[in-house]
N, CA and C atoms as a LAMMPS dump frame, in Angstrom:
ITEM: TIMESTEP
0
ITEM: NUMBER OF ATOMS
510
ITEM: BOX BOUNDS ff ff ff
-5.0000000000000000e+02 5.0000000000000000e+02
-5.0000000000000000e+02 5.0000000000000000e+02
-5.0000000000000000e+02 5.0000000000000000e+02
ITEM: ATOMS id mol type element x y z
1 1 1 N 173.076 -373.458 23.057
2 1 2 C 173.979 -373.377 21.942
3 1 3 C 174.166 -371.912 21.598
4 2 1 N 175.507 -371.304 21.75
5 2 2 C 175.756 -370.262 21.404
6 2 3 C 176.267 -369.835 20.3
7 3 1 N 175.905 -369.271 19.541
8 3 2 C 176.362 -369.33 17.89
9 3 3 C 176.927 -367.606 17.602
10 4 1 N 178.01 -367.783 17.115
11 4 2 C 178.615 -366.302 17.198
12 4 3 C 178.71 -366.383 15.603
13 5 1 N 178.096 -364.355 15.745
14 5 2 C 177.963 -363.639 14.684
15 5 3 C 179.361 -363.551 13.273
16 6 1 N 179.291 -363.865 12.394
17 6 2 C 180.983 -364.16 11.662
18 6 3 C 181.568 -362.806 11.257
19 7 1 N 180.329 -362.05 11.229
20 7 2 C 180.436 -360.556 10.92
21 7 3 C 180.97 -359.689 12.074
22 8 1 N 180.768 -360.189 13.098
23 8 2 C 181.07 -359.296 14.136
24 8 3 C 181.778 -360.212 15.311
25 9 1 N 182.83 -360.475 15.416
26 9 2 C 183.338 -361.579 15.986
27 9 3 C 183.503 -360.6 17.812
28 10 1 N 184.006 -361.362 18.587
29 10 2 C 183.976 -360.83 19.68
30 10 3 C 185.749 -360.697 20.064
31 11 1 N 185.711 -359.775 20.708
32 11 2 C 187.141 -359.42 20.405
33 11 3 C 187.711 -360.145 21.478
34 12 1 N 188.956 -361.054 21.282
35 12 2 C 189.604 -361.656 22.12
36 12 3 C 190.894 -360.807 22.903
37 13 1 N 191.457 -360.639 24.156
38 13 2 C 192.408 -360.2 24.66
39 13 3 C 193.879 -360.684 24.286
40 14 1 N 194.861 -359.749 24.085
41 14 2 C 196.128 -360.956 23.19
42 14 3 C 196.734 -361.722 24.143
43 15 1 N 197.354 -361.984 23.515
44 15 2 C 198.469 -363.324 24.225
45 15 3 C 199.081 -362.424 25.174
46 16 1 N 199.566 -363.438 26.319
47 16 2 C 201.07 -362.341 27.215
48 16 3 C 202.041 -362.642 26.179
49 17 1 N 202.814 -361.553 26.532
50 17 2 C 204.441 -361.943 26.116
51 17 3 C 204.778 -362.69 26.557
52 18 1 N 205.71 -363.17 25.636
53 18 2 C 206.534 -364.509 25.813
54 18 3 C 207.727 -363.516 26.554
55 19 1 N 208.596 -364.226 27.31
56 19 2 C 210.023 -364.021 27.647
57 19 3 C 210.958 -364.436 26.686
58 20 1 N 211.684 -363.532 26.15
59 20 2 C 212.974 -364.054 25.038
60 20 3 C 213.776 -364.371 25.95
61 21 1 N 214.086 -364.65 27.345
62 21 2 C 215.503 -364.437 28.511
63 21 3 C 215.574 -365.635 28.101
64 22 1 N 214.348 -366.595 27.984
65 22 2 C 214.974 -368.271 27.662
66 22 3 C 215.255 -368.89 26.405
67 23 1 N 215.076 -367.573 25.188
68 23 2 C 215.018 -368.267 24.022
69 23 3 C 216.504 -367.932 23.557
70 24 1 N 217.383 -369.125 22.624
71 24 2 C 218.508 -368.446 21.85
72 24 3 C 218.412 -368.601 21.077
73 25 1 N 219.187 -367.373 20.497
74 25 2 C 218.844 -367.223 18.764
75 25 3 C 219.798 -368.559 18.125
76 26 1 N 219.2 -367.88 16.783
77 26 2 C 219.799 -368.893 16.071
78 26 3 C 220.499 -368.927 14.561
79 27 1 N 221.499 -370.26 14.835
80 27 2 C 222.483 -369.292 13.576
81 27 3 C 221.713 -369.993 12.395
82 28 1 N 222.229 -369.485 11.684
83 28 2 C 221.716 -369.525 9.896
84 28 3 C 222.662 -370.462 9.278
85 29 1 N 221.963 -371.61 8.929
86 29 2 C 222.87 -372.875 8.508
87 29 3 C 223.189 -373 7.115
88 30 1 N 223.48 -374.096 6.593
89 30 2 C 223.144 -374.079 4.934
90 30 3 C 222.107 -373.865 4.133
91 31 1 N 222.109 -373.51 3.231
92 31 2 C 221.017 -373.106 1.992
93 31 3 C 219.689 -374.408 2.111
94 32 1 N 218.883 -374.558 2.371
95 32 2 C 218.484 -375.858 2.015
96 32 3 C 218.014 -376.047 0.794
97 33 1 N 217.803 -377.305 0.193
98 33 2 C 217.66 -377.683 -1.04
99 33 3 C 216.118 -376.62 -1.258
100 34 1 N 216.523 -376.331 -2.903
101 34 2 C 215.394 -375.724 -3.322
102 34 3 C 215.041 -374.366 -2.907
103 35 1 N 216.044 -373.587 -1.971
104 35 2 C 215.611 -372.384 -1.281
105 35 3 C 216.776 -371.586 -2.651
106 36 1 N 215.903 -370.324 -3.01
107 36 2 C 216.855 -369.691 -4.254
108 36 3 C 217.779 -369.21 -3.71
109 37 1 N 218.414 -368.822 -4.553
110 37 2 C 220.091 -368.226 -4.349
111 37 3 C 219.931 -367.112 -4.88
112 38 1 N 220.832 -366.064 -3.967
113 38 2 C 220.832 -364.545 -4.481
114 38 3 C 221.089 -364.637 -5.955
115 39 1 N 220.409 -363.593 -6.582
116 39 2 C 220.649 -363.311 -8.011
117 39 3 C 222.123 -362.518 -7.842
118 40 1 N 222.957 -362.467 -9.039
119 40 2 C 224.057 -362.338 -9.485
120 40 3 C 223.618 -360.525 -9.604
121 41 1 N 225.192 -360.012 -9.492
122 41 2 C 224.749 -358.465 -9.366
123 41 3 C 224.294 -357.839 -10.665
124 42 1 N 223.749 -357.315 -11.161
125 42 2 C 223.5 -356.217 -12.594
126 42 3 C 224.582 -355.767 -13.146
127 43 1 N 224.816 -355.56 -14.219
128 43 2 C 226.376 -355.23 -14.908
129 43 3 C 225.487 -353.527 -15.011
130 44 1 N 226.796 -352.997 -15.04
131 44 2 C 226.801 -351.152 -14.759
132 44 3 C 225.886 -350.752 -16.163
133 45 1 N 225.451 -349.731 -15.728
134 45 2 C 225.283 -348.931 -17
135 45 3 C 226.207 -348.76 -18.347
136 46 1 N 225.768 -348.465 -19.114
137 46 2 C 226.368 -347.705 -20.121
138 46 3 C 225.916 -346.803 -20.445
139 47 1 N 227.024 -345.371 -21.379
140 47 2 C 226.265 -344.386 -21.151
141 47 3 C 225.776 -344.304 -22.275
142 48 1 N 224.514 -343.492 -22.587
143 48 2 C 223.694 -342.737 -23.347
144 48 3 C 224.538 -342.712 -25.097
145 49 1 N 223.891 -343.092 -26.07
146 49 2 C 223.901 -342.964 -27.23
147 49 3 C 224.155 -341.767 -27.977
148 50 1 N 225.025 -341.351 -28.032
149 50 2 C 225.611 -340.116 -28.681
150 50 3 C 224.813 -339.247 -29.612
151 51 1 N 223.774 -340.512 -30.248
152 51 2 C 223.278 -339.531 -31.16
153 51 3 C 221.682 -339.037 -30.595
154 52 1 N 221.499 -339.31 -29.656
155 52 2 C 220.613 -338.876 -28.886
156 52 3 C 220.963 -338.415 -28.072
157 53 1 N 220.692 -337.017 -27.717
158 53 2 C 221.164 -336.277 -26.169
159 53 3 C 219.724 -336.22 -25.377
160 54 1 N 220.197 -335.91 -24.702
161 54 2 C 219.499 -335.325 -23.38
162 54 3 C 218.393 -334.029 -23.374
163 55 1 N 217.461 -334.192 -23.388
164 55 2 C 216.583 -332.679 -23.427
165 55 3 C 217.006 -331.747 -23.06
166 56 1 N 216.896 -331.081 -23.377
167 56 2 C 217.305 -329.442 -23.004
168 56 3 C 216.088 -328.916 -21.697
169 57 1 N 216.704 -328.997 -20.475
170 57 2 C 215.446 -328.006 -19.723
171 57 3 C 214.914 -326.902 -19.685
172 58 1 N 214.076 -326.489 -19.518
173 58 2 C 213.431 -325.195 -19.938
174 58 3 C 212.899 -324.856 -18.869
175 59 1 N 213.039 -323.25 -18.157
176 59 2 C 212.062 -323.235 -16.588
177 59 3 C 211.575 -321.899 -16.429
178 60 1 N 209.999 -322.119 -16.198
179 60 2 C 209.185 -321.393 -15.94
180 60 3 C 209.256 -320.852 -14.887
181 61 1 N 209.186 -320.053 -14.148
182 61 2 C 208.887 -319.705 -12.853
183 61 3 C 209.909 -320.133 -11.79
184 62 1 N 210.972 -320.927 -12.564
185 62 2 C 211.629 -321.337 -11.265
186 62 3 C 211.85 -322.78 -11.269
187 63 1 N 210.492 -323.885 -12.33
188 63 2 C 210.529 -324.831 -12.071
189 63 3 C 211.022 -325.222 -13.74
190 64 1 N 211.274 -326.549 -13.622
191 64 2 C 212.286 -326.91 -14.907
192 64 3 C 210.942 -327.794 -15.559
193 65 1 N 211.236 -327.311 -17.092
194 65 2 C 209.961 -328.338 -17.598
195 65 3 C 210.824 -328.921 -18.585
196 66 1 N 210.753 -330.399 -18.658
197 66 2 C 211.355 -331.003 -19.954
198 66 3 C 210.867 -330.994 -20.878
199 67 1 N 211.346 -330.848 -22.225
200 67 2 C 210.496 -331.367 -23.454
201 67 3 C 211.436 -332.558 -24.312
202 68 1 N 210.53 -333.538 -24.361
203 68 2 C 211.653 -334.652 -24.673
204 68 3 C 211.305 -334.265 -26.396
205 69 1 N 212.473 -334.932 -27.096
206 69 2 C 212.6 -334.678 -28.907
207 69 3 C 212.271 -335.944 -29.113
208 70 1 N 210.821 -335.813 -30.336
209 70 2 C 210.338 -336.958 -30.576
210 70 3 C 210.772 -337.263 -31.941
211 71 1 N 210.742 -338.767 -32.318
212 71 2 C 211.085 -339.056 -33.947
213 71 3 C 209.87 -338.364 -34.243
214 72 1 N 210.07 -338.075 -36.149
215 72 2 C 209.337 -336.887 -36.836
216 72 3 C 208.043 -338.435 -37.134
217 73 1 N 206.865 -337.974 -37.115
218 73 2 C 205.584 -339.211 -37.579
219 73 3 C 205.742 -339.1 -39.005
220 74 1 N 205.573 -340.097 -40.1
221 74 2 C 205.309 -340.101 -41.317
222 74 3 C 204.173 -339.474 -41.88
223 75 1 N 204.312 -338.344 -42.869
224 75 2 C 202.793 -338.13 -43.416
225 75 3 C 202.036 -339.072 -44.053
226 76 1 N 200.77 -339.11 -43.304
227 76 2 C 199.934 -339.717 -44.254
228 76 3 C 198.699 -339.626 -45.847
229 77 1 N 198.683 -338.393 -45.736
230 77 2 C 198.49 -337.644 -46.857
231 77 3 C 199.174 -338.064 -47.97
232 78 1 N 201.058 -337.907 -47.797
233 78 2 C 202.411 -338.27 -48.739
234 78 3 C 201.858 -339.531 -49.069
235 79 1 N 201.684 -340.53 -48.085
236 79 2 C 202.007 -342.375 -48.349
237 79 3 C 200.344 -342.249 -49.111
238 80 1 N 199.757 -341.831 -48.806
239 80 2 C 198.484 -342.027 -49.853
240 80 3 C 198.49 -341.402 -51.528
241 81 1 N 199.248 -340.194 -51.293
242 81 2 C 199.4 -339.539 -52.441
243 81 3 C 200.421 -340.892 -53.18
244 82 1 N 201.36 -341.021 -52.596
245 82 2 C 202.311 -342.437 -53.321
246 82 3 C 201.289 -343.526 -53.571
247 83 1 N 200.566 -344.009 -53.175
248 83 2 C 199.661 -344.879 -53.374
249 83 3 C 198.443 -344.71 -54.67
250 84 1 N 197.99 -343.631 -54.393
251 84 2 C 197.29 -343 -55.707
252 84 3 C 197.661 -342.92 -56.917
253 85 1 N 198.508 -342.272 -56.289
254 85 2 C 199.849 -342.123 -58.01
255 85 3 C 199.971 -343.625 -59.007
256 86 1 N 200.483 -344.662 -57.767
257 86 2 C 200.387 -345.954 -58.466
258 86 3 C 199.424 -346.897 -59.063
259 87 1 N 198.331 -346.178 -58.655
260 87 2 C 196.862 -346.657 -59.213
261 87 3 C 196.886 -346.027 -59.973
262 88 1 N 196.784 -344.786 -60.012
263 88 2 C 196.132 -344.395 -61.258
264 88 3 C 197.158 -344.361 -62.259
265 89 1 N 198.655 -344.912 -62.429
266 89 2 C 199.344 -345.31 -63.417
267 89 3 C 199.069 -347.032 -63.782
268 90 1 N 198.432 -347.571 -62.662
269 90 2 C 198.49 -348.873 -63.718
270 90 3 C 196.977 -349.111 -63.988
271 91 1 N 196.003 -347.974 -64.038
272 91 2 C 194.711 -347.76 -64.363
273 91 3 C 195.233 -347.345 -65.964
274 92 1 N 195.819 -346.528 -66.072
275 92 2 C 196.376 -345.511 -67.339
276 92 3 C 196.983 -346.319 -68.417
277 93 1 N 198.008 -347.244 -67.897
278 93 2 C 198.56 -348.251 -68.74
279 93 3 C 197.512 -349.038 -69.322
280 94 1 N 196.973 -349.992 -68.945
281 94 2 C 196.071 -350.933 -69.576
282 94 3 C 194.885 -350.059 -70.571
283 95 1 N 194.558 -348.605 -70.063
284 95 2 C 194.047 -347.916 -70.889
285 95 3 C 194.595 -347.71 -72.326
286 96 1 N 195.93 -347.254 -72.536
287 96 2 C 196.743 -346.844 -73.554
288 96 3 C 196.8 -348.425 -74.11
289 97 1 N 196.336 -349.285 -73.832
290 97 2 C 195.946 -350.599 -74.894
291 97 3 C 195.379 -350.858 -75.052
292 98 1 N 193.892 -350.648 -74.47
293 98 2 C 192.334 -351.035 -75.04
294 98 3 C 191.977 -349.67 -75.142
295 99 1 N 192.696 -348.755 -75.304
296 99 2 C 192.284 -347.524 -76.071
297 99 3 C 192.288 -347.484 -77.559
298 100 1 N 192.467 -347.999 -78.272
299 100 2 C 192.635 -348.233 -80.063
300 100 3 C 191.579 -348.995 -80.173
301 101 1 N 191.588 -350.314 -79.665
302 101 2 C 190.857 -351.378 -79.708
303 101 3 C 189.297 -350.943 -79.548
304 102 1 N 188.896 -350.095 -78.66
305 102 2 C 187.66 -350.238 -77.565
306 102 3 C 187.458 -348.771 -76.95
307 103 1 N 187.234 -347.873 -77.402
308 103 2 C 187.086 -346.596 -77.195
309 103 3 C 186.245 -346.488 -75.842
310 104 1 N 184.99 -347.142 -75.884
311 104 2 C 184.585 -347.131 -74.564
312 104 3 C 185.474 -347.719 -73.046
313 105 1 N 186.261 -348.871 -73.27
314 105 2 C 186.927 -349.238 -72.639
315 105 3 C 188.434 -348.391 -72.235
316 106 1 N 188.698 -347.493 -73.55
317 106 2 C 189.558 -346.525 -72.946
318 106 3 C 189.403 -345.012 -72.061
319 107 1 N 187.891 -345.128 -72.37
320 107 2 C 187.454 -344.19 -71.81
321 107 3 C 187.063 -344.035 -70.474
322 108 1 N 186.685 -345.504 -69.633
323 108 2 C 186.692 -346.093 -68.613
324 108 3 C 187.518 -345.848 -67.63
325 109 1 N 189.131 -346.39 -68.658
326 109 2 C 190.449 -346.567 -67.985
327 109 3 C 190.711 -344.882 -68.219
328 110 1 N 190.835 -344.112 -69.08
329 110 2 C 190.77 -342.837 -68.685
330 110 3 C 189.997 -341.986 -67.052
331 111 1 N 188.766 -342.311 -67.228
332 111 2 C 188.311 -341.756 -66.134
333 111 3 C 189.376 -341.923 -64.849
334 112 1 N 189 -343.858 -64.86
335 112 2 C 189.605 -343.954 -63.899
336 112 3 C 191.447 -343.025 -63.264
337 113 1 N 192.061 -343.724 -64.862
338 113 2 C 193.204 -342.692 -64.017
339 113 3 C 193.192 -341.671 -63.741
340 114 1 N 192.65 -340.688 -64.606
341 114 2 C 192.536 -339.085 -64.017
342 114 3 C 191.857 -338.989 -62.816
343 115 1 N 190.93 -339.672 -61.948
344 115 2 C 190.643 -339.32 -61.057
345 115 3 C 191.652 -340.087 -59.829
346 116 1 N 191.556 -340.895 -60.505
347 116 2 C 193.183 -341.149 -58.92
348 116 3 C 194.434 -340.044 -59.046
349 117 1 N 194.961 -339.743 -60.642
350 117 2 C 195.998 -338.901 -60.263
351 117 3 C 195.633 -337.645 -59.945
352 118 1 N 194.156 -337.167 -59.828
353 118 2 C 193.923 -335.738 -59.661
354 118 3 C 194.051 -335.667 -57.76
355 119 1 N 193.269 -336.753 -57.513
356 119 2 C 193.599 -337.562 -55.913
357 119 3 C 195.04 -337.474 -55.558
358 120 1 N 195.993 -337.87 -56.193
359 120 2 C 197.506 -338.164 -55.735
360 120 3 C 197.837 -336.685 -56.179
361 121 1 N 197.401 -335.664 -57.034
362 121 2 C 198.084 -334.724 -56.983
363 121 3 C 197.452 -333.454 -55.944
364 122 1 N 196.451 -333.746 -55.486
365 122 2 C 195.348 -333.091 -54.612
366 122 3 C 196.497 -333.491 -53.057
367 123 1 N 196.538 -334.959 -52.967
368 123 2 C 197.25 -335.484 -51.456
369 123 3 C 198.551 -334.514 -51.406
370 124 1 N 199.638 -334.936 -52.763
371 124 2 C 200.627 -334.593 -52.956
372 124 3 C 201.304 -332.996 -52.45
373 125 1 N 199.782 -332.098 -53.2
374 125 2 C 200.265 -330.334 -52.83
375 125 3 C 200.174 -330.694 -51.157
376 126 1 N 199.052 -331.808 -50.433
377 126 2 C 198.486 -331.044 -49.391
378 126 3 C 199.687 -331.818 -48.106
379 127 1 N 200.398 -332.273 -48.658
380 127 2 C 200.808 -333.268 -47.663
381 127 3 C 202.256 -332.531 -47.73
382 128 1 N 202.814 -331.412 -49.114
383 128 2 C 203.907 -330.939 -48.64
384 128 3 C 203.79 -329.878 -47.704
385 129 1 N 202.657 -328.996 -47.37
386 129 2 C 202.302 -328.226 -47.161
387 129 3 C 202.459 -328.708 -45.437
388 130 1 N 202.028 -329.657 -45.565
389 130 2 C 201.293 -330.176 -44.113
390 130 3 C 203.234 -330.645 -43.27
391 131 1 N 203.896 -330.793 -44.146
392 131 2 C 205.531 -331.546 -43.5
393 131 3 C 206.271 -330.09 -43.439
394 132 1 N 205.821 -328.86 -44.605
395 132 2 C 206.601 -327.775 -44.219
396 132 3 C 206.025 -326.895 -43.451
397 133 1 N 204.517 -326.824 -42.929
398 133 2 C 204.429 -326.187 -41.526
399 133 3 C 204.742 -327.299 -40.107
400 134 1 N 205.053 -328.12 -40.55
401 134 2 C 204.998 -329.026 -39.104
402 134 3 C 206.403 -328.463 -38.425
403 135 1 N 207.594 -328.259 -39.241
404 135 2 C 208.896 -327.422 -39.111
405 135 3 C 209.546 -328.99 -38.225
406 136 1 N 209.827 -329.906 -38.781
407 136 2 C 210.513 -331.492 -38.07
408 136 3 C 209.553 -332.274 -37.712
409 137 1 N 208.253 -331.754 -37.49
410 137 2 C 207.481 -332.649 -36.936
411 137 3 C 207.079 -333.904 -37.327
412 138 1 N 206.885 -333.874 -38.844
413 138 2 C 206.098 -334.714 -40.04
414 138 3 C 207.309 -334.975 -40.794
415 139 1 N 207.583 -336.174 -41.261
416 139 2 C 208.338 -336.352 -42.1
417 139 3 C 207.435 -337.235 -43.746
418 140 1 N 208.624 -337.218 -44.335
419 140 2 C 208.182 -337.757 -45.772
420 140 3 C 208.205 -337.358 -46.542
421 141 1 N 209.177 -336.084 -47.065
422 141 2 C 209.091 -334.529 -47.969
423 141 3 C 209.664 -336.111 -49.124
424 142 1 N 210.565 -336.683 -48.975
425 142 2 C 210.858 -337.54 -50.396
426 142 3 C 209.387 -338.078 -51.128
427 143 1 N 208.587 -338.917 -49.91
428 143 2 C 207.325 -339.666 -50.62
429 143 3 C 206.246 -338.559 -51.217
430 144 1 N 206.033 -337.591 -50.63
431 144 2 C 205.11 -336.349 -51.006
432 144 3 C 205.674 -336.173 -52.183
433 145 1 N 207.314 -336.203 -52.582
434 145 2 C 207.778 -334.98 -54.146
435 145 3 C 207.449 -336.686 -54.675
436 146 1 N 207.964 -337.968 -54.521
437 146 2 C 207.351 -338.608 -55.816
438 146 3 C 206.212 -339.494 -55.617
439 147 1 N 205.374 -338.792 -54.93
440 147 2 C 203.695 -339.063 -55.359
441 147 3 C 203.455 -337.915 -55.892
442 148 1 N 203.894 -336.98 -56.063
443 148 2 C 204.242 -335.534 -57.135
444 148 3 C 204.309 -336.072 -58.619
445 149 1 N 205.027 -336.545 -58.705
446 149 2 C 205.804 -336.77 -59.702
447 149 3 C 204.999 -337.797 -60.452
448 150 1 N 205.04 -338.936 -59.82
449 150 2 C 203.851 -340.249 -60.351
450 150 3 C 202.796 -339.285 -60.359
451 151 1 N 201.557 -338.377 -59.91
452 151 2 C 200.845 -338.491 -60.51
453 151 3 C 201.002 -337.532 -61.366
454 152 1 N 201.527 -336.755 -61.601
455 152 2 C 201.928 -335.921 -62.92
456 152 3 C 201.706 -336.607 -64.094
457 153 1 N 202.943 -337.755 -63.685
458 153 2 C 203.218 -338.52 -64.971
459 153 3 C 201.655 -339.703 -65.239
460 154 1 N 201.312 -339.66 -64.334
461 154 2 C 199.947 -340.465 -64.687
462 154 3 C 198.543 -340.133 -65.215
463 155 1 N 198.54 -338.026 -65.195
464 155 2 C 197.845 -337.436 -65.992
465 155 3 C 197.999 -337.329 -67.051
466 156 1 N 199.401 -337.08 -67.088
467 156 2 C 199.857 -337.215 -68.826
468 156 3 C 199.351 -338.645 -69.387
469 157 1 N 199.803 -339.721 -68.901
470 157 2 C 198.906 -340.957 -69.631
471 157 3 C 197.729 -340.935 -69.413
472 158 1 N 196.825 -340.552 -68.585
473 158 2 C 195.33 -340.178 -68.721
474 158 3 C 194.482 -339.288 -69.66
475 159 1 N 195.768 -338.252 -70.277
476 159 2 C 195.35 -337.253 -71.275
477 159 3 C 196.202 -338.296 -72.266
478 160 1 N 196.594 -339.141 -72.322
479 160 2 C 196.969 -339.414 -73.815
480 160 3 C 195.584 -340.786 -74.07
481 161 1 N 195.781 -341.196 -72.906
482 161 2 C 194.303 -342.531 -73.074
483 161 3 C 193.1 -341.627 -73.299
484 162 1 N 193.058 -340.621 -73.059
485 162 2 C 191.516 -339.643 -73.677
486 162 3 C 191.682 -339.658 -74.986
487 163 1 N 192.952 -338.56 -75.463
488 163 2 C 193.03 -338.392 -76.73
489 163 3 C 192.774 -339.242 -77.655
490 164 1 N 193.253 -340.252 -77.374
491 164 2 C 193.742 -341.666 -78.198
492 164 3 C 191.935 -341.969 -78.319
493 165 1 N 190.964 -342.3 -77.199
494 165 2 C 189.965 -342.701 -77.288
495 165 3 C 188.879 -341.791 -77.982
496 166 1 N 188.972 -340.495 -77.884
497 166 2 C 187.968 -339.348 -78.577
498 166 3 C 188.862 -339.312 -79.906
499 167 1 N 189.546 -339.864 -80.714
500 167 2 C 190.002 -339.615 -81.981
501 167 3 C 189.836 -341.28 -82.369
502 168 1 N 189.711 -342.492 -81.603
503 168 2 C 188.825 -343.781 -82.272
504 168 3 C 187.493 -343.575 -82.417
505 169 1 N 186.677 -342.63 -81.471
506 169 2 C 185.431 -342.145 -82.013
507 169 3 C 185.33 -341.758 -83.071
508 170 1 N 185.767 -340.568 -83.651
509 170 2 C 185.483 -340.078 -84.486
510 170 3 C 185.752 -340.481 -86.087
């Protein structure tokens, strides 16, 4: 019993050629069922969107380097400063009503807002700063000026929920 290796098979000699002198070709009949059908051709291009051009090439040495123009990223600094701002105005509000009532409780809601709007006005400087060196890069100069603005206006109700609460003390 001779048992051959599966790893190392023994090499067989090929076939002869066949003679094609007796074979004829053959023609190509109907489609048969179930065999696909050429896909339909691609409709043409259209051209390029006007309001997007084409990069400008630029070449070093001889060789062309593209730089493609990217949309500007949103600051995130801005969308937090907007976010802050709105906390610490509806921290501020509910203060300026349990501020008469509850001095400790306005004093609470004081903290709290002044330290979110000192936050939203801290994001606010740093995030315009951050969109006017980017020069297009960063966008969001609108959300940065009114998370500006909200927390401005949300220190001012944080200094009036103090006032209001250090004059029920006394």
């Amino acid at each position: 019993m001779t048992s051959q290796d599966p790893y190392h098979p023994q090499l067989q000699p090929p076939p002869a050629p066949v003679h094609q002198a007796h074979m004829q070709p053959v023609q190509p009949g109907p489609p048969v069922y179930g065999h696909p059908q050429p896909y339909p051709q691609a409709p043409p291009f259209y051209a390029a969107h006007p309001y997007w051009s084409a990069p400008a090439p630029v070449t070093i040495d001889g060789f062309a380097i593209v730089q493609p123009r990217l949309k500007p990223i949103p600051s995130g600094p801005a969308v937090g400063s907007l976010v802050a701002g709105i906390g610490a105005v509806l921290g501020a509000v509910p203060g300026l009503l349990f501020a008469a009532f509850s001095p400790l409780a306005g004093l609470t809601f004081f903290m709290s807002a002044a330290l979110f709007g000192l936050g939203s006005l801290f994001l606010a400087i740093y995030a315009r700063r951050q969109i006017r060196a980017a020069q297009g890069g960063v966008s969001g100069k609108g959300v940065a000026l009114t998370g500006l603005i909200i927390a401005i206006v949300a220190l001012a109700f944080a200094a009036i929920v103090g006032l209001i609460s250090l004059a029920a003390t006394m």
